[in-house]
C-alpha atoms as a printed R data frame, in Angstrom:
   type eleno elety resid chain resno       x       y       z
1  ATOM     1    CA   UNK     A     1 111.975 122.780 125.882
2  ATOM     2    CA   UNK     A     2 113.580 123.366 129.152
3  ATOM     3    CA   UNK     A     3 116.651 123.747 130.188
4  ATOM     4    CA   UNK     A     4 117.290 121.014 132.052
5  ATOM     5    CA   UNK     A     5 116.181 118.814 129.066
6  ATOM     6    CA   UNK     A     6 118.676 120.497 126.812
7  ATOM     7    CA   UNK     A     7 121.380 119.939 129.369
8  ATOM     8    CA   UNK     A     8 120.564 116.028 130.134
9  ATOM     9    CA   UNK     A     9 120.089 115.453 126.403
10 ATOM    10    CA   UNK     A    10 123.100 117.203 125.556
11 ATOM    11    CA   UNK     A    11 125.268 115.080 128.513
12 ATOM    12    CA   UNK     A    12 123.290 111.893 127.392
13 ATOM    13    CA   UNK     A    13 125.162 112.217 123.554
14 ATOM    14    CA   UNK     A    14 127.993 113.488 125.261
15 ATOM    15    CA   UNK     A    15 127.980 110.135 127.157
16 ATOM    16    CA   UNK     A    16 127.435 108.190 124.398
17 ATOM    17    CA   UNK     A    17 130.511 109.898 122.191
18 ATOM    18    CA   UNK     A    18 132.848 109.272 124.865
19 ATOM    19    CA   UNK     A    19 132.023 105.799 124.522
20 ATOM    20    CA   UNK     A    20 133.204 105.583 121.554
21 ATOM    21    CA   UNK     A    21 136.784 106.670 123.231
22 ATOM    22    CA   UNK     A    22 136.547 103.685 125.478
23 ATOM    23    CA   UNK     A    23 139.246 100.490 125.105
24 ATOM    24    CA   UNK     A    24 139.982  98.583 128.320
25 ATOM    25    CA   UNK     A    25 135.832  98.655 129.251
26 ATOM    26    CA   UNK     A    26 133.527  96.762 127.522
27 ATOM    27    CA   UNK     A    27 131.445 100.007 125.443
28 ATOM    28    CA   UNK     A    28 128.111  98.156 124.868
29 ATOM    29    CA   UNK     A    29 128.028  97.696 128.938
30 ATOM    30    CA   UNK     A    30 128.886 101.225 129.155
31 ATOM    31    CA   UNK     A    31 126.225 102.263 126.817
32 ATOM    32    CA   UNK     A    32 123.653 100.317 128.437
33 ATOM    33    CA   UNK     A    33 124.436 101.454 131.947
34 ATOM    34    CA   UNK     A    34 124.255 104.886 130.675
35 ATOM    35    CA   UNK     A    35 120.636 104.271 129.369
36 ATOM    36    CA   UNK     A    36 119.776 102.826 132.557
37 ATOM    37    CA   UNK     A    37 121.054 105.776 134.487
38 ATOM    38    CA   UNK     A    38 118.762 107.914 132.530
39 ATOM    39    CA   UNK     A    39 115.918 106.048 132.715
40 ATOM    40    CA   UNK     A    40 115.991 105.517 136.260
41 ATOM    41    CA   UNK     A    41 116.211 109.284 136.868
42 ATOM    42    CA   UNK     A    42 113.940 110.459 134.017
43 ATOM    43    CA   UNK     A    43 111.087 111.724 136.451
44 ATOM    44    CA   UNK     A    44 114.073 113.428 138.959
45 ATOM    45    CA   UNK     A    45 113.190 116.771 140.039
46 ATOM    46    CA   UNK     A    46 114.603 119.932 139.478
47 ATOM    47    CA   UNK     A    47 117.004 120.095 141.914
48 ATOM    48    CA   UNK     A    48 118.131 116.378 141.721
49 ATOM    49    CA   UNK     A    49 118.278 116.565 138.094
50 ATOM    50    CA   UNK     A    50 120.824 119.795 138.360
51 ATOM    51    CA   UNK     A    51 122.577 117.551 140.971
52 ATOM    52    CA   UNK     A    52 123.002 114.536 138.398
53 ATOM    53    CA   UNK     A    53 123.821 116.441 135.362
54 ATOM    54    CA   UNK     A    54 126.737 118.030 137.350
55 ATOM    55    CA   UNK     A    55 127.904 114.488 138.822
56 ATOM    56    CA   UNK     A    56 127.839 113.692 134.771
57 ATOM    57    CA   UNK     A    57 129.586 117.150 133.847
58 ATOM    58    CA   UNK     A    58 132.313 115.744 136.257
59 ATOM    59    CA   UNK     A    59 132.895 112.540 135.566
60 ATOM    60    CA   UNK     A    60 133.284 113.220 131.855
61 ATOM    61    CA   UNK     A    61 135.763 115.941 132.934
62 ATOM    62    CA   UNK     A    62 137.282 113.554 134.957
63 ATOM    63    CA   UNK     A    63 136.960 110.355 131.975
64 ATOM    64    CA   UNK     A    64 135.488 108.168 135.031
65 ATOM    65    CA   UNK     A    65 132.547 105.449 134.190
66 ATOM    66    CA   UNK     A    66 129.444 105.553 135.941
């Protein structure tokens, strides 16, 4: 497996815990959107796959949405 695939599964549940956290936002939207995200960017390259994972790194640092 590489490592980009352990990284954006690993953000992906990360994602998907922090939903769990969520209680002014509507966490089924939130989940869904996530999924979407993913989806969308499934066949990303290398470099815009490191790109995304580190815009997701942030904004769970940050608690943002998408």
């Amino acid at each position: 497996m590489s490592t980009h695939r352990i990284q954006v599964l690993s953000l992906f549940r990360r994602l998907l815990r922090y939903s769990d956290e969520l209680v002014l936002t509507d966490q089924n939207y939130y989940r869904r959107r996530i999924r979407v995200e993913f989806d969308k960017n499934k066949d990303a390259t290398d470099k815009v796959a490191s790109k995304l994972i580190q815009k997701g790194e942030r904004l769970l640092e940050l608690k943002r949405l998408l």
